[in-house]
N, C-alpha and C positions, 0 to 999 in steps of 0.2 A: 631638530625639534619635530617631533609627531605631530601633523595635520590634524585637526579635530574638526568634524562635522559639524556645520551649523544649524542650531538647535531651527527645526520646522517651525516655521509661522502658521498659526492659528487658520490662516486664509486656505492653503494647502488640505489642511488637516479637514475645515468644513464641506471641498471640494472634494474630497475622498469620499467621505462619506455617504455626500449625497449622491455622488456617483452609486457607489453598492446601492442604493436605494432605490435608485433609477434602472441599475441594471435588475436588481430583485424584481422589479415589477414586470420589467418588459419579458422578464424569463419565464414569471406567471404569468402572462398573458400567452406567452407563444405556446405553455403546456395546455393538452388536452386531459383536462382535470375529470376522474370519475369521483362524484360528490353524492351519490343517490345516497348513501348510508346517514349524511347529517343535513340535508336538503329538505327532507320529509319525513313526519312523525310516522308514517308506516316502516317506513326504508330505516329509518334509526332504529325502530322495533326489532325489524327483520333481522337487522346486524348484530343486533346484540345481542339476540337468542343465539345466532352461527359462533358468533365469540362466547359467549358463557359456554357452549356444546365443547368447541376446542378444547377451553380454559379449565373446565371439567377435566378432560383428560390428562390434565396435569395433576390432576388429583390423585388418578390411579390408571398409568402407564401401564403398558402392556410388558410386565419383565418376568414371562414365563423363558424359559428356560431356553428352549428354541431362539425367543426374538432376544435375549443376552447374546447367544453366542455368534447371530446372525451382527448385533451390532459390533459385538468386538472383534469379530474376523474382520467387518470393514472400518472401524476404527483404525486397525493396523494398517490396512491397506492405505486409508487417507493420509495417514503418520508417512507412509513408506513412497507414496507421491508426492508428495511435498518437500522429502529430504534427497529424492532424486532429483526429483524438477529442480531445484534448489542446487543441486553439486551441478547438473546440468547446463544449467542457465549461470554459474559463476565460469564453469570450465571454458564457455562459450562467448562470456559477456568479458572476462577479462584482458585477452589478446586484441581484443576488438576497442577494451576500454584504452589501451596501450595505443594504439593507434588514432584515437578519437582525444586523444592530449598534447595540447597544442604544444607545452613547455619541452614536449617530448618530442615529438615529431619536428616540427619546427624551428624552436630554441630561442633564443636571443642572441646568437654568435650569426656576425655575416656573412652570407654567402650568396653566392652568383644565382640569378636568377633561372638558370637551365635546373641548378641544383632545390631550391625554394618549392619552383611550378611543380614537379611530385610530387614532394611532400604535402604540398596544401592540398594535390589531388586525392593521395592517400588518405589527409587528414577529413574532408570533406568528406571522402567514401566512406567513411567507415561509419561517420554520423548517420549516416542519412541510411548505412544496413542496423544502425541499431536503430534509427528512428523505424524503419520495417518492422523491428519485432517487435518493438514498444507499441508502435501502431497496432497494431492488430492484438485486439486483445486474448488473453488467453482461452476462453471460450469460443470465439469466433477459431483460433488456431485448432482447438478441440472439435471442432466442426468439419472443420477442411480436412483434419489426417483421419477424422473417422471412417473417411472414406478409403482409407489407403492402409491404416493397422488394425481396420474392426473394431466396435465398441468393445473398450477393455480399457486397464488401471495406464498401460503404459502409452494410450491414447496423453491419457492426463499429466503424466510424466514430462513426452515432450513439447506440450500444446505450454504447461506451466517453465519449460525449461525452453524454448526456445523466447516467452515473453521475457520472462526474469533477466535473460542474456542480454536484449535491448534494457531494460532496467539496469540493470548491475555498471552497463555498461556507459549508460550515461550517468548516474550517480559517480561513480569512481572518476569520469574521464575532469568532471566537473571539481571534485573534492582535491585533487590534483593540480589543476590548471588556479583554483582560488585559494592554495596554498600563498604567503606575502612569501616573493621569491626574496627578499633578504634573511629569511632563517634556513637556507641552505645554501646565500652567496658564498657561506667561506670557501667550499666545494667548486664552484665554478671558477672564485679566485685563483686557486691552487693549481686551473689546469685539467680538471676534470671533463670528460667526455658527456655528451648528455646524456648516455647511458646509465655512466655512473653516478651522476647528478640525480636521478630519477630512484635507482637502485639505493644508494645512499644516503639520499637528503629525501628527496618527494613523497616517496615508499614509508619509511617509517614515523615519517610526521603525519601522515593520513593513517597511519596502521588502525589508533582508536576509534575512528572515525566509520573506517570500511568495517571491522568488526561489527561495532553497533549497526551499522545499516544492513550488513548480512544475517546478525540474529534475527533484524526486523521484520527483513523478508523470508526468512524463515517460519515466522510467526503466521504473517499473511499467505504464505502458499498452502500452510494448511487450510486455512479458511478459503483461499482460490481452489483446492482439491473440490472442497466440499460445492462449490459453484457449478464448475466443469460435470461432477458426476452426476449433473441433470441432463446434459448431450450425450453421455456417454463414456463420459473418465472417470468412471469407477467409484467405489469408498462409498461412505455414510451419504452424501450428495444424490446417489442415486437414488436409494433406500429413501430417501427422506421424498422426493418428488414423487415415486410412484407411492409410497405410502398417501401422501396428498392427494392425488389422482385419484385414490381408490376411495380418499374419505375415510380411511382408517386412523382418528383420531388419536387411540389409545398409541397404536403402535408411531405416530408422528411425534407422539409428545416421547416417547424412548427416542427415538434417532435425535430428535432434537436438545436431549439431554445428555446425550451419545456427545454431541458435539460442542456442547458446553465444556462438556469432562477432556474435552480433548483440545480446544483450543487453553482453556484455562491452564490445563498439566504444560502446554508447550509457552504458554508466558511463566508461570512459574520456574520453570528451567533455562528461560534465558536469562532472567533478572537473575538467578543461582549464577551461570555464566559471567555473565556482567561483572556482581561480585566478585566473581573467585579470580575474574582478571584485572581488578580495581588497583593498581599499582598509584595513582593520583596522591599524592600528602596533600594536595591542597585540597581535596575534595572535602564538604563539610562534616561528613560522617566516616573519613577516612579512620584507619585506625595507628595509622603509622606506617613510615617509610617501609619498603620490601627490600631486601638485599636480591642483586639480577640474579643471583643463584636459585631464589623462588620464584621469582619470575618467571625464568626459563622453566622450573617445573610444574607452575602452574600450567602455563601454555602448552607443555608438551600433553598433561593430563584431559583438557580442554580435547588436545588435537587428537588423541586417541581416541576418549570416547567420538567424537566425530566421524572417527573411522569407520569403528564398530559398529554405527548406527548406519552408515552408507553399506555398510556391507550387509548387514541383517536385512536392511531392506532392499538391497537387490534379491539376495534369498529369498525373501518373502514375496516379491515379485518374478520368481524365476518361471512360474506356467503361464502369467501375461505374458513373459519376455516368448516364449514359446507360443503363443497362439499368436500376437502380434508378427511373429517372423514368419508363422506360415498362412497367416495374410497377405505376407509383402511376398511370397513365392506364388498362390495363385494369381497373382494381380496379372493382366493383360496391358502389357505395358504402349503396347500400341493402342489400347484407348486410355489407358491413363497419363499419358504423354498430354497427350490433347487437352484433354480435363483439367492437367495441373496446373501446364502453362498458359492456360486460356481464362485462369483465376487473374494473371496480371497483364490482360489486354482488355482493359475498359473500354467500355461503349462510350466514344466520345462526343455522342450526337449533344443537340441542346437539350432534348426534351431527359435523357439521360444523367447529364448534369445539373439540369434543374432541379431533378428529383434529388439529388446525392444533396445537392446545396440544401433545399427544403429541409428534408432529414436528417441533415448535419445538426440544425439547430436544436431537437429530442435533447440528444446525450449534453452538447452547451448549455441547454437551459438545469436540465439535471444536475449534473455537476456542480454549476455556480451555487441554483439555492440546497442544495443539500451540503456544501463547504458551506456557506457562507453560518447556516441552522448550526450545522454540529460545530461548527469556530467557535460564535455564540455560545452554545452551552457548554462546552469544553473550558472555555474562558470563565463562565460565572463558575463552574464547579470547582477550576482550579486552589482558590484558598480553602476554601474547606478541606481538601484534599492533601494540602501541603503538609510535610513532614515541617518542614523551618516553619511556618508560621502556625502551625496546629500543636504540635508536641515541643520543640526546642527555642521558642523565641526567646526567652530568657539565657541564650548563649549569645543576641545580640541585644536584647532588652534589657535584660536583667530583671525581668518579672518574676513572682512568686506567687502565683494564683494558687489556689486552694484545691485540695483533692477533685473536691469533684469538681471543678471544673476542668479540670486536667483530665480527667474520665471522661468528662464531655467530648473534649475537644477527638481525644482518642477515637472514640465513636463517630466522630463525625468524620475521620479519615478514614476507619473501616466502609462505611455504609458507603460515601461518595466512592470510592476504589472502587467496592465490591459493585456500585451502579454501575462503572464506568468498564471493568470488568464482564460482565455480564453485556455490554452495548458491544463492544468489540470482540469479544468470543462467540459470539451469536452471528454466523457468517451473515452474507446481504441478503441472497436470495430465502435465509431463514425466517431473516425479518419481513422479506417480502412476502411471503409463504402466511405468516403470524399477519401480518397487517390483510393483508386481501381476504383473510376468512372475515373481516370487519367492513373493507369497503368495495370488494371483489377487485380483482385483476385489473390493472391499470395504472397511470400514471404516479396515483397518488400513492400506494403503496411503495409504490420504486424510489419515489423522492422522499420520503418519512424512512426507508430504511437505509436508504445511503446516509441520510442524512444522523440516523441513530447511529449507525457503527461509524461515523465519521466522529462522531464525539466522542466515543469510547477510544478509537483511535488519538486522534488529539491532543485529548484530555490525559493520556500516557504522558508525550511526548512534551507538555506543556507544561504537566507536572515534574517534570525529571528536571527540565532546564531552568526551573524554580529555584527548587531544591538544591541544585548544583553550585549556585550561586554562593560564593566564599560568605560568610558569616561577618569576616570583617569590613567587607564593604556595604553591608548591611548598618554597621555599626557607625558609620560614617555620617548617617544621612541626619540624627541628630533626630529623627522621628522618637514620639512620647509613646505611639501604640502601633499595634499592627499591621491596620489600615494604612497608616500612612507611610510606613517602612513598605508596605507593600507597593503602595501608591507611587510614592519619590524616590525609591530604593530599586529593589528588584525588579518590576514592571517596566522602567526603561532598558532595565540590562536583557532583558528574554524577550523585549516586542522584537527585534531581528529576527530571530531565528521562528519566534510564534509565527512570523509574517513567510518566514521561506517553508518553514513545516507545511501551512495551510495552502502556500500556492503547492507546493507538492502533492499536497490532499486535491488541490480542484483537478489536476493531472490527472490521478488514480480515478476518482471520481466521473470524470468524462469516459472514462473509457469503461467503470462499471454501467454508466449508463448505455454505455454500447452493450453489455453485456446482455445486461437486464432486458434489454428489448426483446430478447429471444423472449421472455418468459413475460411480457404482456407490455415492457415500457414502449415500444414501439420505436421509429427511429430508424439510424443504420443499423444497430443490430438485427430488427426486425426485420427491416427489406434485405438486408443479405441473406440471410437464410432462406426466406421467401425464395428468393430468386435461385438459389443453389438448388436447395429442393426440387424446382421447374425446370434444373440444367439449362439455365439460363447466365452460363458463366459470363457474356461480356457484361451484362447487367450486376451481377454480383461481383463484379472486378470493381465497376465503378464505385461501386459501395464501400468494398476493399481500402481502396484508396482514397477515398474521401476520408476513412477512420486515419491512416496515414498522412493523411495532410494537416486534421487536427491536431494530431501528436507535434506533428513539425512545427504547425505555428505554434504550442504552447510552450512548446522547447525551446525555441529561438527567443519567443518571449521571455522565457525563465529566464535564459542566459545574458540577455539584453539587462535583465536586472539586477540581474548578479554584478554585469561590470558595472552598472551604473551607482550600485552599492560600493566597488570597490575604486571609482574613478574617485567617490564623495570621500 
């Protein structure tokens, strides 16, 4: 008989709460909030002439001929970083995700303790090099190799493909390890080696799983392209900051519509994807069983165009790959010996660590209230937004509403989408860029736009795991209306995964606020680069690693409740 979870007490449930509410405050308190634009009837004045001046230029963009083909050269180039960074950081993160899998490494068959002590060392090490590149995020990495392959695209390449490899790598090693080992015991029963346990049981019951998460960060490295090309990686990212810089309104509002056009084309191509590899009959809008004979040919079509798209964009990056190499040929390696390995020897004095501790808190406090805002609005958005409960509830209702309310409802999925659309294809530093012409550079822009493309993000994910939800156990709850199918039905089946999507979001989140700091949030990202700029490596080491040490505690956190989800 299956275990079943005993339903939360009330008491719990009040304790959580007010915890967020406590930790929400004390994360506003710790930020250094710039407020001059609604603090004062002048300063509000001020800002909202600079915002109408922008808002104007949306009016009429600069798309003379010249600044078209300026953006869609670097459109491609941003596309062509992203799918390398991407092949890069999978090629990197997966051997590494194989070693950082405890069912695999380790096993559950006994062995002698001479034999165990490696493998746990193994499996330890290899956490703790993907917790490295997780840690350091991809802009901070954009930072460090600009000094070593020149500002240029394939800066962005490996700064986004050495992060994503620590990503890949603990998502996979995780997806793996919280597989229920009883739906590949027969495998182990039989005799099977862990190898083949993994290869033939682990592997392809995660297969849908690694998909989905690989389109996803497909999705986000274009929008991390467009981040990094404010240090120096290249694509629309760069375009878009010195346009800012210069105050070139017209031509800001083109890049930035550059990069609407191009993160939107790259969600619509995954959700095509998605589809076109839907083999699920239980899904609610399945369309019926697949015979494996299309199966295998959908995937193999899937896996080609993939090809073709890694290859066009190595071609299309073949003069970075060339100026980048003959970077790494004048390099003086007897001083960049020093410089590189002197990035992971922290200053371990106190007053050193003081400082790393202090401005650890920036990107913590960032991250919690920008998750916590866009959870919130991703969650009220989510019904409007629903396919099952906006267009098809009458496949568990049995309603028969009237045309136009039926147009209603339609509309109210387009517009919430197309919001929610627009919040996540709108990279961070865009939003940051769009908000700071309103309240200038600082704090408050950095958490208002984590916080916006946090909902957009979210609100994807939130509405998928909705939708997904079978129809017939919808139909069980005995609910009269929507609300309440939504209410007693569906909302208890997707708060799991809403609750591990979001701590995933406060992850990313902490370490865009690391990001951000270069371009005004302050913080560790800020003191590092500070300190690198001054060649002040043991001081920027410590910074280094304090981003490193956050990643680890959040990660051990994650996993601590992972088991704790799968003890219950």
């Amino acid at each position: 008989m299956t275990e079943v979870c005993p339903a939360p007490t009330r008491g719990p449930r009040h304790v959580g709460l007010w915890a967020l509410v406590g930790l929400g405050l004390l994360s506003a308190s710790l930020l250094s909030w710039n407020l001059e634009a609604i603090t004062g009837f002048k300063g509000f004045l001020d800002a909202w002439d600079r915002l109408a001046a922008y808002l104007g230029a949306f009016a009429a963009p600069d798309l003379s001929g010249a600044m078209l083909a300026v953006c869609g050269r670097l459109a491609i180039e941003t596309l062509a970083v992203a799918i390398l960074g991407v092949t890069t950081g999978f090629l990197l993160g997966y051997p590494l995700a194989l070693g950082a899998t405890r069912c695999l490494v380790l096993g559950d068959e006994p062995a002698p303790r001479w034999v165990r002590w490696p493998r746990g060392v193994l499996l330890e090490g290899c956490r703790l090099l993907l917790d490295i590149l997780r840690g350091v995020p991809d802009i901070a990495w954009a930072i460090v190799l600009a000094n070593l392959t020149g500002v240029n695209a394939i800066t962005g390449v490996l700064a986004i493909g050495l992060s994503t490899a620590g990503i890949f790598g603990k998502v996979l090693s995780e997806q793996w390890d919280n597989l229920d080992p009883r739906r590949y015991a027969a495998l182990r029963s039989s005799g099977a080696t862990r190898a083949q346990v993994f290869l033939y049981g682990v592997q392809p019951l995660a297969a849908r799983t690694t998909l989905s998460f690989l389109l996803m960060r497909t999705e986000c490295a274009v929008r991390n392209a467009s981040v990094i090309g404010v240090v120096g990686g290249g694509g629309l990212g760069a375009q878009l900051w010195d346009e800012y810089t210069d105050g070139s309104w017209s031509r800001v509002a083109t890049v930035l519509l550059g990069l609407l056009l191009v993160t939107a084309s790259t969600d619509l191509v995954s959700n095509l994807v998605r589809q076109r590899l839907r083999v699920d009959p239980n899904h609610p809008r399945a369309r019926g069983t697949i015979d494996r004979r299309s199966q295998s040919r959908r995937r193999l079509q899937v896996a080609l165009v993939a090809l073709v798209l890694v290859l066009l964009a190595t071609w299309s990056l073949a003069p970075a790959m060339a100026t980048a190499a003959g970077e790494l040929t004048r390099i003086d390696w007897d001083f960049a010996a020093p410089y590189t390995l002197g990035l992971f020897v922290p200053d371990l004095s106190l007053a050193a660590l003081g400082s790393a501790a202090k401005h650890s808190v920036v990107p913590l406090a960032i991250g919690f209230l920008a998750t916590v805002l866009g959870a919130a609005l991703a969650a009220v958005l989510v019904f409007p937004a629903s396919i099952a409960f906006q267009v098809e509830p009458h496949r568990f209702l049995g309603e028969n509403p009237p045309r136009h309310l039926r147009l209603l409802r339609w509309l109210s999925v387009l517009l919430v989408r197309a919001f929610a659309l627009v919040c996540r294809g709108v990279p961070e530093v865009a939003w940051v860029i769009l908000l700071a012409v309103f309240f200038r550079m600082g704090v408050t822009p950095c958490v208002l736009a984590v916080a916006i493309h946090s909902a957009g993000v979210l609100h994807r994910v939130f509405t998928e795991s909705l939708d997904n939800v079978e129809y017939r156990r919808l139909e069980r709850t005995g609910g009269t209306c929507r609300a309440q199918v939504f209410a007693y039905a569906a909302l208890p089946r997707v708060w799991p995964d809403w609750r591990t999507y979001t701590f995933f979001q406060f992850e990313v989140n902490v370490r865009l606020g690391i990001a951000l700091g270069v371009v005004g949030a302050g913080g560790l990202g800020h003191m590092f680069k500070f300190n690198l700029d001054w060649r002040q490596h043991g001081a920027a080491a410590t910074f280094l690693w304090a981003m490193i040490g956050l990643t680890v505690a959040i990660d051990r956190t994650s996993r601590w409740l992972q088991l704790r989800r799968n003890r219950c």
